[in-house]
Backbone as CSV, one residue per row, in Angstrom:
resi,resn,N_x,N_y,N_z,CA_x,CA_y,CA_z,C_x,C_y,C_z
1,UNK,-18.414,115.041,106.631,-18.473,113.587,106.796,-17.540,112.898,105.818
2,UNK,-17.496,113.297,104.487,-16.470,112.652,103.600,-14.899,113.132,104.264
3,UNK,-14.895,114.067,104.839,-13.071,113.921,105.208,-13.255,112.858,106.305
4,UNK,-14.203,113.022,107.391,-14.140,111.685,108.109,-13.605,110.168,107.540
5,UNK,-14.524,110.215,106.406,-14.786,108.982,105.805,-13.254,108.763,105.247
6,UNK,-12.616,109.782,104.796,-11.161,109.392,103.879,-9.684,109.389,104.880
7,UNK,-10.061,109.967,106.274,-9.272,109.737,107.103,-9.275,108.575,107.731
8,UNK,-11.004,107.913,107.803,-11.015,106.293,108.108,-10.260,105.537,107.221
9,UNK,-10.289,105.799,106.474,-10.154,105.123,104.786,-8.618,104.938,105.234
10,UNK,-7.889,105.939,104.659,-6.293,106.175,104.890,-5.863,104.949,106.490
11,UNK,-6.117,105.445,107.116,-6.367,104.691,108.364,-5.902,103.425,108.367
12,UNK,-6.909,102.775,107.806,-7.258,101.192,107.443,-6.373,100.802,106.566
13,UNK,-5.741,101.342,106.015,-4.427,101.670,104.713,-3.378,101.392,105.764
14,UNK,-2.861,102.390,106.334,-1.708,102.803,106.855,-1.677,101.794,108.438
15,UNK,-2.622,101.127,109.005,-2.829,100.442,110.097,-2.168,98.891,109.704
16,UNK,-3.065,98.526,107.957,-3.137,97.378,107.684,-4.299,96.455,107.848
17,UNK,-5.279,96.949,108.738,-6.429,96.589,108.852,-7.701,97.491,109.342
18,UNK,-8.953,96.879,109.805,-9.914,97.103,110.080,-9.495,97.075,111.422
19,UNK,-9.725,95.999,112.571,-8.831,96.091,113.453,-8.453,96.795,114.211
20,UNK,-7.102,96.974,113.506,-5.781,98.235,114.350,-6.599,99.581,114.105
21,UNK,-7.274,100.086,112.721,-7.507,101.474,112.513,-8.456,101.556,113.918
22,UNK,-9.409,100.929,113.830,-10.607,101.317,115.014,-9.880,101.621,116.213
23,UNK,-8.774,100.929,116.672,-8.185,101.069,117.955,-7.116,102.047,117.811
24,UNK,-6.481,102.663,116.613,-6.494,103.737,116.426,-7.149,105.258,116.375
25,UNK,-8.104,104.974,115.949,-9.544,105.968,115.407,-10.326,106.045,117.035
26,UNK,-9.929,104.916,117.840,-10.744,104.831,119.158,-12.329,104.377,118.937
27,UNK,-12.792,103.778,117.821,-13.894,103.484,116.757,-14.125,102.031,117.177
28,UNK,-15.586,101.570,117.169,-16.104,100.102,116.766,-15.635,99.755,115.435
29,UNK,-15.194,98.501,115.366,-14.548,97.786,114.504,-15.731,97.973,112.771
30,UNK,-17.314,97.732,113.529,-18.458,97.636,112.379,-18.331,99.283,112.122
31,UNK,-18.351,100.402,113.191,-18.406,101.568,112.669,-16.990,101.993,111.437
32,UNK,-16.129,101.433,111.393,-15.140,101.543,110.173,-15.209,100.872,109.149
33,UNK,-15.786,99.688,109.430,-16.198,99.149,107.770,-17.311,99.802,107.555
34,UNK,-18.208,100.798,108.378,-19.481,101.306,107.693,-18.571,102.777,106.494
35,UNK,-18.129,103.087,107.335,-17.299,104.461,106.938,-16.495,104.316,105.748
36,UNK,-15.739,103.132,105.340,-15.538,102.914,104.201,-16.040,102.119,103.322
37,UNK,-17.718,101.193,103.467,-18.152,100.874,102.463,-18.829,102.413,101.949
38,UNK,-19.465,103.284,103.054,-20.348,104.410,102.687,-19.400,105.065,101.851
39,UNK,-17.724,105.302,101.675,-17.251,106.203,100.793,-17.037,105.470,99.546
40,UNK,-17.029,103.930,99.315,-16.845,103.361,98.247,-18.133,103.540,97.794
41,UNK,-19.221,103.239,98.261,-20.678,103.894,97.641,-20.830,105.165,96.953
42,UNK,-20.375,106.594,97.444,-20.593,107.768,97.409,-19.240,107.735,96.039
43,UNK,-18.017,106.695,95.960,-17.443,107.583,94.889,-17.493,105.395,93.779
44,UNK,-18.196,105.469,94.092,-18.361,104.267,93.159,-17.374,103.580,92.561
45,UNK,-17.018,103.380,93.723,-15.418,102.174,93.000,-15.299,101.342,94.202
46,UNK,-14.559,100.111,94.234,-13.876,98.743,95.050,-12.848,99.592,95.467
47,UNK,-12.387,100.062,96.897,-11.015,100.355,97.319,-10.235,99.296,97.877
48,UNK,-10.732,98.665,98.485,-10.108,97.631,99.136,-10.391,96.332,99.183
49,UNK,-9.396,95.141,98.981,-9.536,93.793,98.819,-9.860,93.440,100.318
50,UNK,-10.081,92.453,100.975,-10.252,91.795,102.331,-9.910,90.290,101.973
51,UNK,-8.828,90.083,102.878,-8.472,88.797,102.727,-8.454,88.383,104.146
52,UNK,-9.475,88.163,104.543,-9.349,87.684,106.132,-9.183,88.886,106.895
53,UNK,-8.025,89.012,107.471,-8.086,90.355,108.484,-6.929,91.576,107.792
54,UNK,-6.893,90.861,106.754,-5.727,91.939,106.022,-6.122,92.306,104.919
55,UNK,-5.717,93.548,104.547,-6.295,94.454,103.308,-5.471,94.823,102.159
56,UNK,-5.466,95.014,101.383,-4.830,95.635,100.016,-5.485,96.287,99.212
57,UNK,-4.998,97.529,98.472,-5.458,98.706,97.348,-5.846,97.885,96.221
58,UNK,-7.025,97.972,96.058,-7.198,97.978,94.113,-6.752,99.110,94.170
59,UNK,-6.692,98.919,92.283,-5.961,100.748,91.438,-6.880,101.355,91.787
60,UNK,-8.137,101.363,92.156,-8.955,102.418,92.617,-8.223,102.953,94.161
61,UNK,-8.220,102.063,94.965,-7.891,103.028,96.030,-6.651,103.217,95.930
62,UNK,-5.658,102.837,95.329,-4.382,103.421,95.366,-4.413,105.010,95.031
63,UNK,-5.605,105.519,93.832,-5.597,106.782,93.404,-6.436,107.654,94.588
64,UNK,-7.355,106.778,94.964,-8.145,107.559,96.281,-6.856,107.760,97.683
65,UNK,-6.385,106.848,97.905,-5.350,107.142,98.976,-4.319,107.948,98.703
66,UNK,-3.956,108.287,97.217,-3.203,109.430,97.085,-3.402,110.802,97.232
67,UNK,-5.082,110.872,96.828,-5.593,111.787,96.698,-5.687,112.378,98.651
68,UNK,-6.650,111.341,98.978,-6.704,111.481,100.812,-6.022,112.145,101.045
69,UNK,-4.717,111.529,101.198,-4.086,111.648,102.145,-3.460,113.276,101.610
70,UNK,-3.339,113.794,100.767,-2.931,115.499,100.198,-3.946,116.194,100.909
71,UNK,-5.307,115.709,100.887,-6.602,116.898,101.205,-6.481,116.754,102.990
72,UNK,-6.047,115.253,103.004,-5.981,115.293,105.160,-5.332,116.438,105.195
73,UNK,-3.318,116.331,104.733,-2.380,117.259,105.198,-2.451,118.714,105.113
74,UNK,-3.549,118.642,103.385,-3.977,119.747,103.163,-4.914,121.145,104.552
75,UNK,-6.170,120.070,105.208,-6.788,120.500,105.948,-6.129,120.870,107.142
76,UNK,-5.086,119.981,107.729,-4.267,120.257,108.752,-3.599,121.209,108.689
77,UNK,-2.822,121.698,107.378,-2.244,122.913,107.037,-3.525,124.097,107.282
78,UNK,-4.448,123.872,106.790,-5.357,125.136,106.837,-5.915,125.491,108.079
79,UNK,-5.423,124.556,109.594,-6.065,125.096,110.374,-4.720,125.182,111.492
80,UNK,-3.746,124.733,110.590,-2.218,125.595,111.472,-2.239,127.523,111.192
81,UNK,-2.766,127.523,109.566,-2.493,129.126,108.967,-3.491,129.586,109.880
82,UNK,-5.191,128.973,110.305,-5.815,129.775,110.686,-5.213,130.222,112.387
83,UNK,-4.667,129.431,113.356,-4.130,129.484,114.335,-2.997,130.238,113.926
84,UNK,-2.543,130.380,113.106,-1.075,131.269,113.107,-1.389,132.752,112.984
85,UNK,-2.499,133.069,112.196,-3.677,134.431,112.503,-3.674,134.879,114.272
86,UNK,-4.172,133.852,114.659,-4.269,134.348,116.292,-3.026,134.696,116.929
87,UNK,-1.747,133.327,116.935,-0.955,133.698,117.547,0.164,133.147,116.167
88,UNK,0.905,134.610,116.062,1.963,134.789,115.652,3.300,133.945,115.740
89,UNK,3.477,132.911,114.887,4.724,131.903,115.119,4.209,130.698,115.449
90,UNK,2.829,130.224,115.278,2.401,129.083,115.553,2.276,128.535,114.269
91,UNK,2.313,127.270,114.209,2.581,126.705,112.851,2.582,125.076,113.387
92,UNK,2.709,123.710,111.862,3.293,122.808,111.944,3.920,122.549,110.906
93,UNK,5.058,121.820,111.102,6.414,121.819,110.075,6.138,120.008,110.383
94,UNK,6.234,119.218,109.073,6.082,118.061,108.758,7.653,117.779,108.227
95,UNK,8.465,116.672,108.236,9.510,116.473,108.327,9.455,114.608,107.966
96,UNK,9.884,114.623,106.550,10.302,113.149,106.095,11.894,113.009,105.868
97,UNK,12.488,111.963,107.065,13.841,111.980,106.739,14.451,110.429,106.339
98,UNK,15.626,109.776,105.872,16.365,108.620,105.651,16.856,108.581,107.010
99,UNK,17.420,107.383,107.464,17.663,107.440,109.307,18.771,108.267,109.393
100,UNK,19.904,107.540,108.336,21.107,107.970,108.696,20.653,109.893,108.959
101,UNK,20.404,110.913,108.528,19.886,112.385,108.341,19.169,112.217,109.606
102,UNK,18.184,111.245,110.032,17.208,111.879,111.275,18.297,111.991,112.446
103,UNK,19.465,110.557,112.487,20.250,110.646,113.340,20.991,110.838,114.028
104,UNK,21.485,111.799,112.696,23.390,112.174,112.520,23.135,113.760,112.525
105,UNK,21.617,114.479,111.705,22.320,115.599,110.990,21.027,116.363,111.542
106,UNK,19.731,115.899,111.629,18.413,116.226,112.038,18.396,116.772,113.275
107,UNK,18.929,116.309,114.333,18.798,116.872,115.828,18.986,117.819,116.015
108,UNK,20.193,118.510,115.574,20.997,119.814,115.939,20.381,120.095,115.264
109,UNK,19.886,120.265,114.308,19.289,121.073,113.309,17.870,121.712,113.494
110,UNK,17.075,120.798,114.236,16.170,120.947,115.275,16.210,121.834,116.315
111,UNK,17.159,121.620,116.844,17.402,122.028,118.246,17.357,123.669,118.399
112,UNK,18.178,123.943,117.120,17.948,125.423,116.795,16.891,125.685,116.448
113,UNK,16.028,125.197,115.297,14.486,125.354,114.696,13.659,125.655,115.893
114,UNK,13.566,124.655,116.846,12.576,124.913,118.488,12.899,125.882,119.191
115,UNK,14.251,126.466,119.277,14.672,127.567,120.324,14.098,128.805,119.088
116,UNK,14.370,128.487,118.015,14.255,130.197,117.439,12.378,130.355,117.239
117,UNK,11.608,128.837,117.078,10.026,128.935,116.881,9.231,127.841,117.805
118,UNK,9.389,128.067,118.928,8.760,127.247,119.792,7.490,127.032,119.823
119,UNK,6.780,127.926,119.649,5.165,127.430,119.030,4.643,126.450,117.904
120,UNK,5.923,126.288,116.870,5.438,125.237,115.705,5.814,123.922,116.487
121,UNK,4.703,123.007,116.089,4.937,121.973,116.049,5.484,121.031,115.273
122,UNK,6.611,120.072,115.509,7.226,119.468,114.114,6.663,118.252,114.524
123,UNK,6.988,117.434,113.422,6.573,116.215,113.103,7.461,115.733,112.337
124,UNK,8.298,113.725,112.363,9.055,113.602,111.842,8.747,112.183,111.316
125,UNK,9.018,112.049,110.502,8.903,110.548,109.833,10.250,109.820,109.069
126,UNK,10.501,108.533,109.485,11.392,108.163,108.646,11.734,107.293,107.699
127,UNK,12.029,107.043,106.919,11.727,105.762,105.930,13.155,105.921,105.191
128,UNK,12.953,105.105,103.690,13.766,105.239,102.391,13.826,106.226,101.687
129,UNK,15.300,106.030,101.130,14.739,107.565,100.035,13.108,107.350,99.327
130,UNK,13.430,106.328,98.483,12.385,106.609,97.905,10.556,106.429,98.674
131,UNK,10.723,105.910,99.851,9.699,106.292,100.704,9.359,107.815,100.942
132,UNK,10.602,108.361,101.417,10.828,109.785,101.935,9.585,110.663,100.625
133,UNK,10.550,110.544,99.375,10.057,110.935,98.505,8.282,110.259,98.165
134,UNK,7.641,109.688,98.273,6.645,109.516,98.073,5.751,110.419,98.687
135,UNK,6.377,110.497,100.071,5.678,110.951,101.220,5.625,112.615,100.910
136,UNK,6.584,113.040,100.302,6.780,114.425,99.600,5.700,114.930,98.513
137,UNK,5.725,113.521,97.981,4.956,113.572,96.186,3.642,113.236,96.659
138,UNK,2.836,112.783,98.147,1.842,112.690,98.176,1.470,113.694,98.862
139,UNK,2.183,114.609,99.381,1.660,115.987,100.061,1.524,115.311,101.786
140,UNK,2.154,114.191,102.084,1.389,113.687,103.357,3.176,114.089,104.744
141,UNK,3.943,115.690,103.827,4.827,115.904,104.698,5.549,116.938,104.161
142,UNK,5.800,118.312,104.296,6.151,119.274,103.983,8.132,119.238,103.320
143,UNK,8.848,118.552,103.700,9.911,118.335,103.419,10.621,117.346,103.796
144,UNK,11.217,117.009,102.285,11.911,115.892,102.799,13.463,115.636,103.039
145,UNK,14.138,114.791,103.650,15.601,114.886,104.007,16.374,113.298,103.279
146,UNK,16.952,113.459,102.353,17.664,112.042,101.811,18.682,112.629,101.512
147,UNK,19.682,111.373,100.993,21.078,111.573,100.812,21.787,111.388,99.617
148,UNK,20.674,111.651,98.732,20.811,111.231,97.041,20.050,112.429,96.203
149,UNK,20.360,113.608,95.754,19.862,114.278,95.049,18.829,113.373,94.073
150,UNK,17.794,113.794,93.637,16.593,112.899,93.408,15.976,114.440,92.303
151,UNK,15.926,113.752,90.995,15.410,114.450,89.990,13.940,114.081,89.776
152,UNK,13.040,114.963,89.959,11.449,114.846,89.714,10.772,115.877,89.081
153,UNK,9.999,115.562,87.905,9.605,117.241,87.772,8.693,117.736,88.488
154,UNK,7.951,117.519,89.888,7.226,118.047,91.007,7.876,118.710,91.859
155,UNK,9.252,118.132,91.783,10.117,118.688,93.312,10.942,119.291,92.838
156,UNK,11.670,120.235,93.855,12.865,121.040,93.516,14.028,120.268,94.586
157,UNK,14.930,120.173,94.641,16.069,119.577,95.304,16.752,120.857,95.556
158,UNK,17.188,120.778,96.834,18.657,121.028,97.220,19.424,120.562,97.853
159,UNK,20.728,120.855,97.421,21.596,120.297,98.162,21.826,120.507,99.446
160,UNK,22.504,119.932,100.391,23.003,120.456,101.800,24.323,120.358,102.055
161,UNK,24.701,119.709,102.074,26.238,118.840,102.201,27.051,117.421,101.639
162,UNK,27.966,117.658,101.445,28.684,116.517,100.356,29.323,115.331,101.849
163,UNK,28.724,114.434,101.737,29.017,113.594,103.032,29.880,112.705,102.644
164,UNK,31.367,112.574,102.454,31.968,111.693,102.518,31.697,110.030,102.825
165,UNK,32.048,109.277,102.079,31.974,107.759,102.659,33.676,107.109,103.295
166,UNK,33.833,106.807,104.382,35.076,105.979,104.825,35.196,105.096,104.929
167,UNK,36.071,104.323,105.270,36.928,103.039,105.343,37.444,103.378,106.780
168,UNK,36.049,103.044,107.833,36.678,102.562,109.412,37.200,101.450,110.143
169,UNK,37.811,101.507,111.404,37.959,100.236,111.695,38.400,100.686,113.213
170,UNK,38.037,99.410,114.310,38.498,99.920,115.480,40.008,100.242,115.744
171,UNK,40.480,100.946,116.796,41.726,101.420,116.663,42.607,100.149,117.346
172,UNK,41.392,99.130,117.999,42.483,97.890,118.907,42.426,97.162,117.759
173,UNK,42.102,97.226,116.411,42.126,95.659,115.705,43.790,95.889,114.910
174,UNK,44.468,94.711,114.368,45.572,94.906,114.166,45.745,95.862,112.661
175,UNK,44.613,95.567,111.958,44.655,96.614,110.345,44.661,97.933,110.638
176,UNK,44.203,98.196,112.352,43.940,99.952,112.409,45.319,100.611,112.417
177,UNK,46.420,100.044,112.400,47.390,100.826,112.376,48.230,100.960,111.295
178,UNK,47.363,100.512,109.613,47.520,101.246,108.441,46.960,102.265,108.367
179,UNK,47.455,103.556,108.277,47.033,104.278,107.621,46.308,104.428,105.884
180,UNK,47.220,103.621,105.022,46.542,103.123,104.203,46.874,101.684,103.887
181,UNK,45.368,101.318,103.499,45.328,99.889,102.690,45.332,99.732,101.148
182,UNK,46.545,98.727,101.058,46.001,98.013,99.275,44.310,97.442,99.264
183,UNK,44.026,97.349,98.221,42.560,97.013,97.396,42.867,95.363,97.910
184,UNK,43.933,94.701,97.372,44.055,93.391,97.784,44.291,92.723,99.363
185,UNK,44.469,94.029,100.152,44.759,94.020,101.436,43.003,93.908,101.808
186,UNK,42.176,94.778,101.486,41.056,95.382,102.041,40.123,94.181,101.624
187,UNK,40.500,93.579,100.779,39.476,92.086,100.231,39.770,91.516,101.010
188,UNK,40.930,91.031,102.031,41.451,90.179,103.152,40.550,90.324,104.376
189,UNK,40.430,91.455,104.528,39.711,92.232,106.044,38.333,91.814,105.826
190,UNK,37.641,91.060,107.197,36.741,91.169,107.412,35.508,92.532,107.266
191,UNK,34.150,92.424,106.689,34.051,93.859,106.259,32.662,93.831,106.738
192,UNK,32.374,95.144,107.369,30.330,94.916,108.365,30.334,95.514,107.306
193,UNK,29.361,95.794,106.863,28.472,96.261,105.533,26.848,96.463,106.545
194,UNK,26.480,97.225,105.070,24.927,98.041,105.229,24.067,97.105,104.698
195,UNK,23.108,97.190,104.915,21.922,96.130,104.037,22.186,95.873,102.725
196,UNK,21.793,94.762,101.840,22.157,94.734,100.212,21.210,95.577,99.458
197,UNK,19.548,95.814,99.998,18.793,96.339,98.928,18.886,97.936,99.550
198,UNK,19.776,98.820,99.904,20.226,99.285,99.984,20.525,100.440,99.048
199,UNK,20.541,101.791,98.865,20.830,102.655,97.447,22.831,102.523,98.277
200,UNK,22.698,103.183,99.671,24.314,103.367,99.716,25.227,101.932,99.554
201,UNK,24.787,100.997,100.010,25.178,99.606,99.757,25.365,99.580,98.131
202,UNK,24.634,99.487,97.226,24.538,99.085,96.447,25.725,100.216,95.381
203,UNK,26.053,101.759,95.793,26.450,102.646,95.418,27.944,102.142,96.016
204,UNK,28.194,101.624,96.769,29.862,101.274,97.555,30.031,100.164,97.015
205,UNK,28.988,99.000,96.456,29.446,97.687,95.827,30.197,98.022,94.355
206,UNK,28.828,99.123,93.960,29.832,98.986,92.735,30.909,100.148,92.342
207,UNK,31.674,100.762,93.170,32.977,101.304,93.239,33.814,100.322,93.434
208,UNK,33.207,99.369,94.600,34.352,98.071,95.039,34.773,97.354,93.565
209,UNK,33.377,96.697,92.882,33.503,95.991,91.588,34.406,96.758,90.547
210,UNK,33.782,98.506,90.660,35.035,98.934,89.611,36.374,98.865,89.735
211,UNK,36.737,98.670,91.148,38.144,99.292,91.505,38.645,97.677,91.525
212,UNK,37.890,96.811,91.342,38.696,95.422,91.416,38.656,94.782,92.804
213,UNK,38.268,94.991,93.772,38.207,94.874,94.942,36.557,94.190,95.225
214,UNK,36.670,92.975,95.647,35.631,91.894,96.487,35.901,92.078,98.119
215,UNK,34.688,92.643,98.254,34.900,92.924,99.798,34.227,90.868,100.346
216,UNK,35.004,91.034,101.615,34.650,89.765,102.483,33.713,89.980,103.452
217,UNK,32.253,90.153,103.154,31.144,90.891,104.181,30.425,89.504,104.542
218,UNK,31.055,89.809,106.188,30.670,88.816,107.036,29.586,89.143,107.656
219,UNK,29.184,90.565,108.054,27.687,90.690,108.837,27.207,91.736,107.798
220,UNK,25.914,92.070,108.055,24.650,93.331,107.203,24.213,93.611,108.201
221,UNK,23.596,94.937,108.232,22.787,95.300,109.133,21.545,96.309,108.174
222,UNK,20.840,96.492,109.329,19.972,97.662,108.269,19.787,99.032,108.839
223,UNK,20.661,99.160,109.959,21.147,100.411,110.301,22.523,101.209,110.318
224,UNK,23.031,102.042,110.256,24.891,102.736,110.090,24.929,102.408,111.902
225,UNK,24.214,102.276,112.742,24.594,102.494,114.052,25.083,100.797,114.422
226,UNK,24.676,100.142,113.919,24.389,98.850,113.842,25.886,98.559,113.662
227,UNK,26.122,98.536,112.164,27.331,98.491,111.439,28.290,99.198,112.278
228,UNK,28.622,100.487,112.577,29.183,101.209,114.169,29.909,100.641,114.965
229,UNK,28.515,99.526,115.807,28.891,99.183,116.981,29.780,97.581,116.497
230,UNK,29.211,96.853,115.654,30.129,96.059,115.392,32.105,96.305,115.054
231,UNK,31.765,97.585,114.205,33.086,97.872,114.124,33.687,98.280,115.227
232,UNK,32.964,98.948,115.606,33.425,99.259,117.551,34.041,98.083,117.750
233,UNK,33.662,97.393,118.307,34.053,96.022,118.862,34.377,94.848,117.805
234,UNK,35.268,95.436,116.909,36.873,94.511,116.439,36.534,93.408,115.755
235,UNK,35.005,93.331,115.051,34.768,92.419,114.252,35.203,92.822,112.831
236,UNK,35.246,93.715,112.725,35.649,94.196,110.959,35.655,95.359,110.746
237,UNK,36.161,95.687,109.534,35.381,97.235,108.975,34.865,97.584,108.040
238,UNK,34.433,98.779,107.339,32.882,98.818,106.870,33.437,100.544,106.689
239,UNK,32.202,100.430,105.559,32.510,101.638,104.279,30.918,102.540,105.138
240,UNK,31.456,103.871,105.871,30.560,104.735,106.963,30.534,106.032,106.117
241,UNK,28.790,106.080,106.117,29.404,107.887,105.893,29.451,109.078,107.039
242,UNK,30.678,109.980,106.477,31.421,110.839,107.586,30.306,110.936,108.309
243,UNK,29.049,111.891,108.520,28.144,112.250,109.005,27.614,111.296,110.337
244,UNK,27.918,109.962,110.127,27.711,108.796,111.109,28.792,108.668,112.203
245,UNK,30.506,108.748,111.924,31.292,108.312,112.477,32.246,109.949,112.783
246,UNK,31.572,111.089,111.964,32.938,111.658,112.429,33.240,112.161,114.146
247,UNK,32.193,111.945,114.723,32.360,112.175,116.406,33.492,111.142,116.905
248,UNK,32.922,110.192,116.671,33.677,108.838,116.533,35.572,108.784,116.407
249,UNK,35.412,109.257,115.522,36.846,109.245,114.865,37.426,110.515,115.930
250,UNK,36.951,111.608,115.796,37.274,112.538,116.651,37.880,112.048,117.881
251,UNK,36.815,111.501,118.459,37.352,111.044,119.927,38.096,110.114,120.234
252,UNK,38.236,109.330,118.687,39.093,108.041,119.118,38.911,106.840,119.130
253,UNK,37.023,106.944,119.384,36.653,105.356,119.057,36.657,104.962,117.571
254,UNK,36.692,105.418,116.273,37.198,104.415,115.315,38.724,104.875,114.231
255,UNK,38.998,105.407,113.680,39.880,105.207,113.050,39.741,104.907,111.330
256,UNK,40.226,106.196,110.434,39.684,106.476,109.317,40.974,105.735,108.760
257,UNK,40.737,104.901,107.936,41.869,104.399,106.675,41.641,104.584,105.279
258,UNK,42.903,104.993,104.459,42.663,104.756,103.220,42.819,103.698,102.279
259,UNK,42.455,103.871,100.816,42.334,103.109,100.443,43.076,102.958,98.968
260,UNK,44.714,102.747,99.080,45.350,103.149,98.144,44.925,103.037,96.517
261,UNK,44.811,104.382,95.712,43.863,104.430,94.381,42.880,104.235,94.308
262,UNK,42.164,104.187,95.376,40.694,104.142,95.279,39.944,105.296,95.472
263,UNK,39.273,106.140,94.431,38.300,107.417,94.146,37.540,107.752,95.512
264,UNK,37.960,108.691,96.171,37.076,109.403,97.541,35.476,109.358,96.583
265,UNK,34.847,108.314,97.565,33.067,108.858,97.424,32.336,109.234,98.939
266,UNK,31.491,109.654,98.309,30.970,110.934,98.511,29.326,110.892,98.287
267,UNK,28.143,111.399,98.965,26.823,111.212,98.712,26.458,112.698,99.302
268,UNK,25.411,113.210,98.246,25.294,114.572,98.595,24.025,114.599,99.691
269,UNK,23.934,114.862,100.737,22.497,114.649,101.279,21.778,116.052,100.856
270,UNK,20.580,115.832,100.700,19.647,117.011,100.057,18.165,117.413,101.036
271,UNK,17.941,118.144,100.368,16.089,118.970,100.941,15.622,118.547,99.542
272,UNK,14.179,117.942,99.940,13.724,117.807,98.645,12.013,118.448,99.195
273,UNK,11.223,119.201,98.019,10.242,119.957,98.846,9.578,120.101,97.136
274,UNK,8.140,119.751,97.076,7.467,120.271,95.692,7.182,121.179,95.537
275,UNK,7.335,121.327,94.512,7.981,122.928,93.350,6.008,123.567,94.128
276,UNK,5.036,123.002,93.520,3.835,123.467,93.804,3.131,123.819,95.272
277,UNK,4.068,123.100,96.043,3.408,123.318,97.204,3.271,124.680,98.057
278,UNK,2.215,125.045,98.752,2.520,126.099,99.490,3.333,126.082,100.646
279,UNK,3.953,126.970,100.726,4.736,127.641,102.023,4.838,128.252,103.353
280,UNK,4.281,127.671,104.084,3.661,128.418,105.292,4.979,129.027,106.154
281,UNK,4.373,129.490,107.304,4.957,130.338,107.687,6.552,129.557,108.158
282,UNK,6.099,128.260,109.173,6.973,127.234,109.377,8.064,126.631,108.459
283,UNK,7.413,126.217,107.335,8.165,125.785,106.127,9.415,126.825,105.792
284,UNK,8.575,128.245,105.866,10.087,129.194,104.703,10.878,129.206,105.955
285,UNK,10.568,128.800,107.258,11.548,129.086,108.779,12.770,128.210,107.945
286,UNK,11.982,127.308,108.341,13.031,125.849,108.316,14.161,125.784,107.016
287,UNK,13.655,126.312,105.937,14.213,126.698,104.445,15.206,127.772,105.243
288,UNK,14.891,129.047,105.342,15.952,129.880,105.962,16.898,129.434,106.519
289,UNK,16.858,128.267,107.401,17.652,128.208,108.911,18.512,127.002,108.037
290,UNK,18.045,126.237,106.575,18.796,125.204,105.994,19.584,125.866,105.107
291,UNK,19.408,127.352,104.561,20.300,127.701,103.644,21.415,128.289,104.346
292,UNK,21.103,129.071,105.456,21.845,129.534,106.597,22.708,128.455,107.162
293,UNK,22.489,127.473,107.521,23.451,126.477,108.108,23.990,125.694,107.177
294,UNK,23.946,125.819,105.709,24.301,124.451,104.703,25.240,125.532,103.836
295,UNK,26.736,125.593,103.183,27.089,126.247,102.535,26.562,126.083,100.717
296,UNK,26.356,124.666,100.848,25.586,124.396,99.475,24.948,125.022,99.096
297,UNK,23.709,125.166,99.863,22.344,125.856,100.009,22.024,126.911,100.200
298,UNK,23.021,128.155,100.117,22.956,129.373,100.500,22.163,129.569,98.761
299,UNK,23.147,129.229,97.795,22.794,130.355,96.474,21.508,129.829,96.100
300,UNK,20.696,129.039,96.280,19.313,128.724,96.345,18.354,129.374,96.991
């Protein structure tokens, strides 16, 4: 009854309300506030504020929802190992990625994972790095995928690949037929840009600031596909990493420029996975098939 109670709990967390969880849970609205006053009773603390129909953590439940949500993933793990007893290669592989990785680098990468273990089930989630990583550090996802090596003493990192950042632009606009641009040229050009609160945004502003160069960013977006399609269609150009555009460029729809004296960057995308966690059968797959396909990642 208490994992019941902490999966309601989490629920009502992750829903935002009382509400949505029940129609989640498939639950009477009174049967979920019973379920989590009965666990605030049983562990004697306030978890949750109520402000009308919306909820928020006291520090008590922030430590209870950390805890939850490890013993949920935990239990789910323990009854993938016991099914993997019966049938051989059954498993679930949990998967936290940054978009640009779910979009660009995740699929294929997949695609092989399902043909070589078709019985595991994956699961994928996507957020921020530092979302990604939470989701790692709370046990609520077996591995995670970002594009910033990330030092923790819980997790171990690896690398995968060194992803270039470019300077695209469509091939009909009249700048596409520099091969390279001056710094004072490239402040002229209209420029799509990535969101501002942003780690890669914020990592390309200040190369721009070092190198002397004020970009003229007329649109944001909060996706690379976003930013893409604008450059597609001859509104500007915009600092892509390879991993997003190099099909692109390949075929013709955009067009890579340089950027005279300006330092090639570069963002390493990584596996990030805690040092403590166990390893199921699924997990060391997916590890194999990333050191195998990543040259980084082999001597790891």
């Amino acid at each position: 009854m208490l994992l019941q109670q902490l999966i309601t709990f989490c629920t009502v967390v992750d829903e935002g309300g009382f509400t949505r969880a029940a129609d989640v849970l498939s639950m009477s609205q009174p049967a979920v506030s019973k379920q989590v006053k009965t666990l605030e009773q049983k562990l004697q603390a306030e978890l949750l504020v109520r402000t009308g129909r919306q909820v928020s953590l006291t520090p008590a439940g922030e430590l209870v929802y950390s805890y939850a949500k490890r013993i949920i993933h935990t239990v789910e793990e323990l009854h993938g190992a016991l099914e993997n007893l019966s049938v051989p290669g059954y498993g679930r592989l949990s998967i936290g990625s940054v978009s640009t990785v779910a979009m660009f680098t995740l699929p294929e990468l997949l695609g092989v994972y399902t043909r070589e273990h078709p019985l595991v089930t994956v699961h994928v989630r996507t957020g921020t790095v530092d979302e990604v990583m939470q989701m790692v550090l709370r046990n609520e996802i077996d591995i995670g995928l970002v594009t910033v090596p990330l030092t923790h003493e819980l997790l171990h990192t690896i690398p995968l690949f060194r992803d270039r950042i470019l300077l695209v632009a469509s091939p009909g606009t009249p700048w596409a037929g520099r091969s390279v641009v001056k710094p004072q040229e490239l402040a002229q050009m209209p420029m799509i840009a990535y969101q501002r609160e942003s780690k890669f945004r914020a990592y390309v502003d200040a190369s721009f600031q070092a190198a002397g160069i004020t970009p003229d960013v007329i649109m944001e977006f909060d996706s690379h596909e976003a930013v893409k399609a604008m450059v597609a269609a001859g509104f500007g150009v915009a600092m892509m990493p390879s991993s997003a555009v190099a099909d692109d460029i390949e075929e013709g729809a955009l067009v890579e420029l340089k950027i005279a004296g300006f330092e090639e960057l570069a963002r390493i995308t990584s596996l990030i996975i805690r040092r403590d966690r166990h390893q199921s059968p699924p997990v060391r797959a997916f590890l194999d098939l990333v050191r195998h396909t990543f040259p980084l990642a082999r001597s790891l």
